[in-house]
RODO-2510 file (C-alpha; in nm, 4 decimals, decimal comma):
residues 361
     n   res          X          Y          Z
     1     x    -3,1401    -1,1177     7,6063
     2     x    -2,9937    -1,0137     7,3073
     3     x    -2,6166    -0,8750     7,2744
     4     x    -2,3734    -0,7326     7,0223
     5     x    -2,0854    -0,4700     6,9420
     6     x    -2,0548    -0,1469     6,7875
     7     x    -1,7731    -0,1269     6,5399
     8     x    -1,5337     0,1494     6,7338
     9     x    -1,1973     0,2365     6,8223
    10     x    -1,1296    -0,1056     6,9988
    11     x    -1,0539    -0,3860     6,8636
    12     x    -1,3275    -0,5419     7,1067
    13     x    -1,6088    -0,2847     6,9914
    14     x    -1,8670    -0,1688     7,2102
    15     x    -2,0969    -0,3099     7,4051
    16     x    -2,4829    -0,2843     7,3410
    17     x    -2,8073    -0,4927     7,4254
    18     x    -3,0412    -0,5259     7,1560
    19     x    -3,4148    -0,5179     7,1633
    20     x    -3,6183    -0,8675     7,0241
    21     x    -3,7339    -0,6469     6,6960
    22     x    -3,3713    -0,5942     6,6430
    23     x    -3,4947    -0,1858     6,5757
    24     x    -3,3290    -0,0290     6,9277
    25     x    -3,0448    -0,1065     7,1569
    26     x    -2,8782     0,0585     7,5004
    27     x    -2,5070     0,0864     7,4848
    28     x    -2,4045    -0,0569     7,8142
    29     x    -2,0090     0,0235     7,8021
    30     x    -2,0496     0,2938     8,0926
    31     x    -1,9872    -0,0603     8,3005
    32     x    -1,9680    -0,3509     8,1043
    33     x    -1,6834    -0,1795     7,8130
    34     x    -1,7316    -0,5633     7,6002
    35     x    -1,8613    -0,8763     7,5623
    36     x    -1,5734    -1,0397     7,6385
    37     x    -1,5614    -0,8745     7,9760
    38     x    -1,8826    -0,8988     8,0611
    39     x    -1,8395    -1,3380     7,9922
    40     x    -1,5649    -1,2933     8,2425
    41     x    -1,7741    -1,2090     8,4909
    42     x    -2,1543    -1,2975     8,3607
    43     x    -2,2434    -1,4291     8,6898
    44     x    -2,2061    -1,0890     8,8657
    45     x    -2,3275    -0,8439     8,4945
    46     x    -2,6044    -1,0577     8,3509
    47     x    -2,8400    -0,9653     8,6043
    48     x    -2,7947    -0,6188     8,5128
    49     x    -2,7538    -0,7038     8,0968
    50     x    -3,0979    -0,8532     8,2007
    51     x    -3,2588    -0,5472     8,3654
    52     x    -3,1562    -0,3579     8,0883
    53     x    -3,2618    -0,5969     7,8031
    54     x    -3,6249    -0,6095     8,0246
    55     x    -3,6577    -0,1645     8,0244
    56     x    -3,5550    -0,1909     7,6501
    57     x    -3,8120    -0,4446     7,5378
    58     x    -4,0927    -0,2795     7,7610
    59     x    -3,9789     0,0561     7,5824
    60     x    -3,8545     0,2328     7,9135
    61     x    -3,5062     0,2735     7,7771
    62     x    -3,4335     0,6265     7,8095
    63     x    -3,0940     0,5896     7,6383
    64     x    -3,2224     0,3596     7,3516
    65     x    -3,1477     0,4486     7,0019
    66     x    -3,2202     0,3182     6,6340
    67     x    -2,9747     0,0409     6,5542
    68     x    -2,7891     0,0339     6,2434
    69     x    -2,7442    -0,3020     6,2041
    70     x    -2,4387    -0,2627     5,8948
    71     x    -2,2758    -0,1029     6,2097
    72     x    -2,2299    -0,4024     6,3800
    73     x    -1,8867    -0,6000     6,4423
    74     x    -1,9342    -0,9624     6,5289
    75     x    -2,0279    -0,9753     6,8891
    76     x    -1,7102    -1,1377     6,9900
    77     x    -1,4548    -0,9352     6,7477
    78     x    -1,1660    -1,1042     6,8374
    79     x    -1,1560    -1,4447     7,0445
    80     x    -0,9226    -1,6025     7,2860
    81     x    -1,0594    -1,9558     7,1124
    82     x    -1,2319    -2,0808     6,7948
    83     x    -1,3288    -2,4241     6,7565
    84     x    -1,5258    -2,5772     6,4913
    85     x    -1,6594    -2,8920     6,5201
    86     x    -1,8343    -3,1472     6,2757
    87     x    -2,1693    -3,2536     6,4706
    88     x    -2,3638    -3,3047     6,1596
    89     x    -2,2098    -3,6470     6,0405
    90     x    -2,4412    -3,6636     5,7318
    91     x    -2,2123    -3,4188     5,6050
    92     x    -1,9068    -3,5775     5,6760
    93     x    -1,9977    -3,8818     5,5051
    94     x    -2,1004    -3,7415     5,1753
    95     x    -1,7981    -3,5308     5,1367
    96     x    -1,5505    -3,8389     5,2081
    97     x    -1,8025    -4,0496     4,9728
    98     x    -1,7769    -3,8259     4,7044
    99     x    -1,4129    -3,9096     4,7452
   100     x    -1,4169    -4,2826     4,7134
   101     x    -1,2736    -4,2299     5,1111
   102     x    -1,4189    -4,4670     5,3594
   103     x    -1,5361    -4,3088     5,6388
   104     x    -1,3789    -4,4618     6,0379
   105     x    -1,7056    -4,5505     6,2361
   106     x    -1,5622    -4,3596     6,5169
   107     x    -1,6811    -4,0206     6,3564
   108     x    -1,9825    -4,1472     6,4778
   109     x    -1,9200    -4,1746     6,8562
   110     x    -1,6245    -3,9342     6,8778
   111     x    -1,6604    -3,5984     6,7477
   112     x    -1,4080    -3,4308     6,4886
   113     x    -1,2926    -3,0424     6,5938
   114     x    -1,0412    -2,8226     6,4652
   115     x    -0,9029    -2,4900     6,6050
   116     x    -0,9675    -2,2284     6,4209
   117     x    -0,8428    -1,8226     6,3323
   118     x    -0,9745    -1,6470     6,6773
   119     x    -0,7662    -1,3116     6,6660
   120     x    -0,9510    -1,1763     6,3683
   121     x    -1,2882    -1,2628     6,3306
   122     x    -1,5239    -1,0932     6,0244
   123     x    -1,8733    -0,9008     6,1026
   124     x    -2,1653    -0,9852     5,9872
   125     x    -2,1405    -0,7155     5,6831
   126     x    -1,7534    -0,7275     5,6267
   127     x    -1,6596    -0,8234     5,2772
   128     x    -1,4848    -1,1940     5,2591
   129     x    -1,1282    -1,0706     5,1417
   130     x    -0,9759    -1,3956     4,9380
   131     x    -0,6248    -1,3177     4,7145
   132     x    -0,7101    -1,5725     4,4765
   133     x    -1,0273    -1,7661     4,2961
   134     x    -0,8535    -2,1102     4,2467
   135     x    -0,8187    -2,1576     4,5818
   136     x    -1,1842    -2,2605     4,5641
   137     x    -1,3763    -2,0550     4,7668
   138     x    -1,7429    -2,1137     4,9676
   139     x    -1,8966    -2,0534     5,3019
   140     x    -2,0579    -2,3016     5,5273
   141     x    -2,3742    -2,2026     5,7574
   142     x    -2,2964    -2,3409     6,0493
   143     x    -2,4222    -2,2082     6,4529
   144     x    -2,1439    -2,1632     6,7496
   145     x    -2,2256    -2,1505     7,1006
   146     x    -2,0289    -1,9350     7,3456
   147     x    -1,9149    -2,0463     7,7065
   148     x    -1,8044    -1,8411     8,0527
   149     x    -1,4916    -2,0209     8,2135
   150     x    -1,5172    -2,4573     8,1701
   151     x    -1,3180    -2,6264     8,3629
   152     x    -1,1044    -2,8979     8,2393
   153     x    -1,2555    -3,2578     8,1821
   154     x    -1,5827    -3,1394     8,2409
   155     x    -1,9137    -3,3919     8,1520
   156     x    -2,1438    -3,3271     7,8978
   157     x    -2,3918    -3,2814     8,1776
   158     x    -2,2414    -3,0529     8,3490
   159     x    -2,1192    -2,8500     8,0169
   160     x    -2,4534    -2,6969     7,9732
   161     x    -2,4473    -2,4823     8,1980
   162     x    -2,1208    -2,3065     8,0826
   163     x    -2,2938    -2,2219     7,7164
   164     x    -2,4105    -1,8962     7,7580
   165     x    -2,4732    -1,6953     7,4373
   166     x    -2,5407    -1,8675     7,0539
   167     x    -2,4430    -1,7111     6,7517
   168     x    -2,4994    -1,7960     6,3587
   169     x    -2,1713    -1,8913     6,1761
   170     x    -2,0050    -1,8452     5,7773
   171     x    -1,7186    -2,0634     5,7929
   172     x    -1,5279    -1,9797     5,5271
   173     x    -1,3400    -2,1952     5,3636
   174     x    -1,0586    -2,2284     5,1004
   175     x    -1,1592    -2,6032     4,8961
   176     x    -0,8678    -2,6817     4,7072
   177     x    -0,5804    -2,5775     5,0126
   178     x    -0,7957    -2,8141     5,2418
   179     x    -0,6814    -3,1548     5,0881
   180     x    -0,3007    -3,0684     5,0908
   181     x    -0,3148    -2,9370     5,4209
   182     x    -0,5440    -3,2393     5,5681
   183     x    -0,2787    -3,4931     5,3790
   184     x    -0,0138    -3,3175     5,5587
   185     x    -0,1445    -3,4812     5,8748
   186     x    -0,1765    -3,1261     6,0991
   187     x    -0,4823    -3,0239     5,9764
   188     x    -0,6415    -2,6527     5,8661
   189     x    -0,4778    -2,3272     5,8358
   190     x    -0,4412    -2,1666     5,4954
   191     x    -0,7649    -2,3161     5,3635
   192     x    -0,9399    -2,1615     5,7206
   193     x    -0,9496    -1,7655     5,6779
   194     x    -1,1222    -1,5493     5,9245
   195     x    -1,4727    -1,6406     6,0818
   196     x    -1,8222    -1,4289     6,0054
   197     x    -2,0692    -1,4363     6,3092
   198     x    -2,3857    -1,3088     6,2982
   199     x    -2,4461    -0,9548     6,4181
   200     x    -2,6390    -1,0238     6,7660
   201     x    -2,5600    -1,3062     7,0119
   202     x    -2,8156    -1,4316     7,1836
   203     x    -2,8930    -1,6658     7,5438
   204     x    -3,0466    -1,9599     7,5020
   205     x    -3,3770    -1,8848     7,6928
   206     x    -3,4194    -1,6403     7,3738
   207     x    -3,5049    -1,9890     7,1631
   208     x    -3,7741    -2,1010     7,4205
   209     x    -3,8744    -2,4085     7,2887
   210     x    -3,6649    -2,4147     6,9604
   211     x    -3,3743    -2,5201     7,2037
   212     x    -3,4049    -2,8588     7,2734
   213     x    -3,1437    -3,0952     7,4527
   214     x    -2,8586    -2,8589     7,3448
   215     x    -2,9699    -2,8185     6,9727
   216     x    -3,0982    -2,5302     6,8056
   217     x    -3,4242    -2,6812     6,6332
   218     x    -3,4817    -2,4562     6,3716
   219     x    -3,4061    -2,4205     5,9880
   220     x    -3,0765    -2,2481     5,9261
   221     x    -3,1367    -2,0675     5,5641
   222     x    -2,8991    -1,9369     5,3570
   223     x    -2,8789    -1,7428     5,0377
   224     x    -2,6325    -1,7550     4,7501
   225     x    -2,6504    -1,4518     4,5050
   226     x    -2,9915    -1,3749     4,6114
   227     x    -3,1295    -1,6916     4,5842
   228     x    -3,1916    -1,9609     4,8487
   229     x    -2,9537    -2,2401     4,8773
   230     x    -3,0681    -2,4414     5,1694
   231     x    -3,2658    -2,4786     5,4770
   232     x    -3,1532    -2,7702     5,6943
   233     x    -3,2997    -2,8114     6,0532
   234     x    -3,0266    -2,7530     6,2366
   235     x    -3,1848    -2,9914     6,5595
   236     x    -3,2318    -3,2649     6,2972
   237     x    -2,9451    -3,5123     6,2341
   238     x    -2,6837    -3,3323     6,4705
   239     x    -2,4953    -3,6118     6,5733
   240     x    -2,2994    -3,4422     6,8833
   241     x    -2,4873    -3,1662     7,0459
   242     x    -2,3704    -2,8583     7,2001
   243     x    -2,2782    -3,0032     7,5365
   244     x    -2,1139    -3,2763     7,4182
   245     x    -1,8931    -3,0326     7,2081
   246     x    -1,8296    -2,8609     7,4745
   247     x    -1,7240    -3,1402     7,6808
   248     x    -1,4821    -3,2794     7,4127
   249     x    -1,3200    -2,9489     7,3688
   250     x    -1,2247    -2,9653     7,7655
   251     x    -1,1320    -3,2975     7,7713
   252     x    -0,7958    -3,2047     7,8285
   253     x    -0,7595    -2,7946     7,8435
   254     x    -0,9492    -2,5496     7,9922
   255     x    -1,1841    -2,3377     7,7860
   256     x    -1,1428    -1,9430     7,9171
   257     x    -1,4679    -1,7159     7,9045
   258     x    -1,5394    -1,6467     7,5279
   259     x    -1,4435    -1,9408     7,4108
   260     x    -1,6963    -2,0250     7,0396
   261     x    -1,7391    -2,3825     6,9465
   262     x    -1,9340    -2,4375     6,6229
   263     x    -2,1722    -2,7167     6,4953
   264     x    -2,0107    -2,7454     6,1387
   265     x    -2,2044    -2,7499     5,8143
   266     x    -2,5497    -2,7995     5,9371
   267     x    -2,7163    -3,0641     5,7516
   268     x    -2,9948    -3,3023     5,6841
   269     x    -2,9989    -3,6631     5,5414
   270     x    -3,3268    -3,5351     5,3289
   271     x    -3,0844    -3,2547     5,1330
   272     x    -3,2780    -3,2967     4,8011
   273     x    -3,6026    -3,1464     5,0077
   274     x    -3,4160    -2,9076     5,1986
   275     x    -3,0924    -2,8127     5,0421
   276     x    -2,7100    -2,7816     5,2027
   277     x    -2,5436    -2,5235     5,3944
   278     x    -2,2413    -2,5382     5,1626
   279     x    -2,1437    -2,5483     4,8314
   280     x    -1,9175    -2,8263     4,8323
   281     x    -2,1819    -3,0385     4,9963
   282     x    -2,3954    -2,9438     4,7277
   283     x    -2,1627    -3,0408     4,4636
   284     x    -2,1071    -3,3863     4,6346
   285     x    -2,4564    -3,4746     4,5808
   286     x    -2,4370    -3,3655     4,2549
   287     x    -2,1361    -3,5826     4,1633
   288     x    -2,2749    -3,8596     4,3590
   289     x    -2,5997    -3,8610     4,1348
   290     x    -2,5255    -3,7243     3,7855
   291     x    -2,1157    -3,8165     3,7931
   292     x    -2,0217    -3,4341     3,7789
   293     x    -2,0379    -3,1622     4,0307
   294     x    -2,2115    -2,8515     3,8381
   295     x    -2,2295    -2,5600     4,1140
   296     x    -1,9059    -2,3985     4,0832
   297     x    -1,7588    -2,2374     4,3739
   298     x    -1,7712    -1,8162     4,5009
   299     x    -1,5896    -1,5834     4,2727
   300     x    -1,5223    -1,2192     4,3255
   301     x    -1,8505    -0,9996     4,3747
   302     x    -2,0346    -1,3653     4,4385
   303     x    -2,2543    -1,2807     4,8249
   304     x    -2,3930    -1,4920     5,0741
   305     x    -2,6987    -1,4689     5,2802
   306     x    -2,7449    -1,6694     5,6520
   307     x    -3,0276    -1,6001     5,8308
   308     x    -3,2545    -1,8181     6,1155
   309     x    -3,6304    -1,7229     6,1719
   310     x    -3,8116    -1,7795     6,4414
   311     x    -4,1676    -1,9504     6,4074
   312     x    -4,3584    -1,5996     6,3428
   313     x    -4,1319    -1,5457     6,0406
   314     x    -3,8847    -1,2742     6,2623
   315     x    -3,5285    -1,2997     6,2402
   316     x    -3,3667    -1,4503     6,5670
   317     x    -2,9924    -1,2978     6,4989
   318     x    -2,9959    -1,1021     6,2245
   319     x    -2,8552    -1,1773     5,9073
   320     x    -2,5326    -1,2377     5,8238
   321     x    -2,4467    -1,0569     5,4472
   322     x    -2,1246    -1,0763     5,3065
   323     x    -1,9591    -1,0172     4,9455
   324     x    -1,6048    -1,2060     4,8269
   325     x    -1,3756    -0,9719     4,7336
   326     x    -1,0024    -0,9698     4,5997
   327     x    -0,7750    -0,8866     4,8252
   328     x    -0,3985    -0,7726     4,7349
   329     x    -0,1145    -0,8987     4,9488
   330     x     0,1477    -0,6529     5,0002
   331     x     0,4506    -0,8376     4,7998
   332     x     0,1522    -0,8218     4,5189
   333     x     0,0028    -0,4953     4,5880
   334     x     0,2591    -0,2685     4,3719
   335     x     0,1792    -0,5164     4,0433
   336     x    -0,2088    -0,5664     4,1122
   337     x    -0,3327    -0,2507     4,2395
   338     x    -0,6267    -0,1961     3,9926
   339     x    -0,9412    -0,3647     3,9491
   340     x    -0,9668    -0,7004     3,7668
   341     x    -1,2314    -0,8413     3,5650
   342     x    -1,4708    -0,5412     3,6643
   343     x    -1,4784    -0,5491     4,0403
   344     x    -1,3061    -0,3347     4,2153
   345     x    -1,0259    -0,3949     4,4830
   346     x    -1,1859    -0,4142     4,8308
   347     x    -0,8215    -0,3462     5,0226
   348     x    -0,5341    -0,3012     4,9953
   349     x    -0,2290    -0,4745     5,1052
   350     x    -0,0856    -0,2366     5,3268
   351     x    -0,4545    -0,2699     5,5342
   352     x    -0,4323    -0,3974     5,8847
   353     x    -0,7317    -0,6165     5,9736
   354     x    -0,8832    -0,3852     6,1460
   355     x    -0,9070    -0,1265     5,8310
   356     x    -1,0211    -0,4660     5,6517
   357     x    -1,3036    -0,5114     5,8968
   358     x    -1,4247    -0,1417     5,8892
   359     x    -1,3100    -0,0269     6,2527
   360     x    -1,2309     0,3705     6,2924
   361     x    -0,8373     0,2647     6,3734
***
């Protein structure tokens, strides 16, 4: 089945289960009010999620209507956990190159993971609100997996079975605060703003047989100002799948239902066929071959396209479609209040998130 929320007057949006075309949907919050509850108790409401998803498909869905999909919030709006990992080592290794850094063998057996911004996360059409260009700004395609409850220590085996929805990923990140923060020794924050997810999760049976020992085998495309960027396989040259990410994010906590773990950059060895998944990768190669990295990084009014199709050419979650935009801090907001450089001021810094994001409160 197919899932997502309705911006609204929660913060946790409104739950609704989409039909494969994407075109309809049945809003299901009569007894299931959001995703996050129903993940708290999927064993007893996916039966019924499933019923519903089964009527809507077959088109005996009295209560269907026409989805809007620029109505969407991401399908978890807020999170009790985001972590990110780095499964695609390829990636890894070409940024560290790039730096004359050596990279430890033990990325290969161990994976890396940070924890990232869960209380706010973007939707799918929410503008990317950044303060400042220099702080180097790109997005990273990327897919995240969401569990029910995982109890601690739990085996890669076992882990599996606790993924039960998958979701396309912009990881947005902030280049040039990364390497001050990383040298600090803590790891990410500043250069880690808020999340985009696609705008419908979906459960892994969805895939049939794109999902393959706990990898999503399909491209992962993306578009940068209208024109493609890349097109990795995402179950080609993932290092660390799913399971296994799971399973190292328990090792020693408990994950609680609607925790999101995410592949990293997806990427391929063969990137001069296929293309990255982020800029920086991208200029990496670039540096590595011609000495200079050319592709600069996302300025104000730049967009970003990420999109998976499945092998008829339909698209699986929907796309994510986002625009950078300045955004004015409040100790600014008083000296920068009008537009700069022709685009205009997205918000405002007197803007809760939620007033960021779109939702009616």
């Amino acid at each position: 089945m197919k899932l997502a929320s309705l911006k609204s007057d929660s913060r946790d949006g409104k739950l609704i289960v989409v039909s494969n075309d994407l075109k309809k949907a049945v809003d299901v919050t009569g007894t299931i009010p959001n995703l996050q509850q129903a993940l708290e108790n999927w064993h007893e409401v996916s039966p019924e999620l499933d019923e519903v998803s089964g009527m809507l498909n077959a088109g005996q869905a009295n209560d269907a209507f026409v989805l809007d999909v620029k109505k969407l919030a991401s399908p978890l709006p807020r999170a009790y956990q985001w972590l990110d990992g780095s499964a695609y080592v390829n990636h890894v290794e070409l940024v560290r190159k790039s730096r004359g850094v050596e990279m430890p063998e033990s990325f290969w057996t161990d994976p890396l993971m940070y924890q990232g911004e869960s209380d706010w996360l973007l939707g799918p059409y929410d503008d990317i609100p950044v303060s400042d260009e220099k702080f180097g700004i790109d997005f990273e395609a990327e897919i995240a997996v969401v569990t029910d409850d995982v109890p601690m220590g739990v085996s890669a085996a076992d882990a599996a079975k606790h993924i039960k929805l998958i979701m396309l990923v912009n990881d947005v990140s902030l280049r040039y605060l990364a390497m001050p923060e990383l040298t600090k020794g803590f790891g990410f924050v500043q250069a880690k703003p808020a999340t985009a997810f696609s705008p419908i999760a979906i459960t892994p049976d969805e895939l049939g047989a794109a999902w393959q020992d706990g990898k999503v085998c399909l491209p992962l495309i993306s578009y940068y100002n209208g024109k493609k960027f890349g097109s990795p396989n995402a179950g080609v040259d993932m290092v660390f799948n799913f399971p296994t990410l799971v399973a190292h994010a328990a090792k020693t906590r408990f994950l609680s239902a609607g925790t999101i773990i995410g592949s990293g950059t997806v990427s391929n060895k063969n990137h001069k066929e296929v293309g990255s998944s982020c800029i920086v990768e991208k200029r990496t190669v670039e540096k590595l071959e011609t000495g200079d990295s050319t592709t600069p990084f996302m300025k104000f009014g730049d967009t970003v396209k990420i999109e998976m199709l499945d092998a008829k050419g339909k698209s699986i979650f929907g796309a994510i479609e986002q625009k950078v935009t300045r955004y004015v801090s409040p100790r600014r907001s008083g000296a920068n209040s009008e537009a700069n450089d022709g685009v205009s001021i997205h918000t405002r810094g007197d803007q809760t998130p939620q007033q960021v994001r779109g939702d009616k409160k």
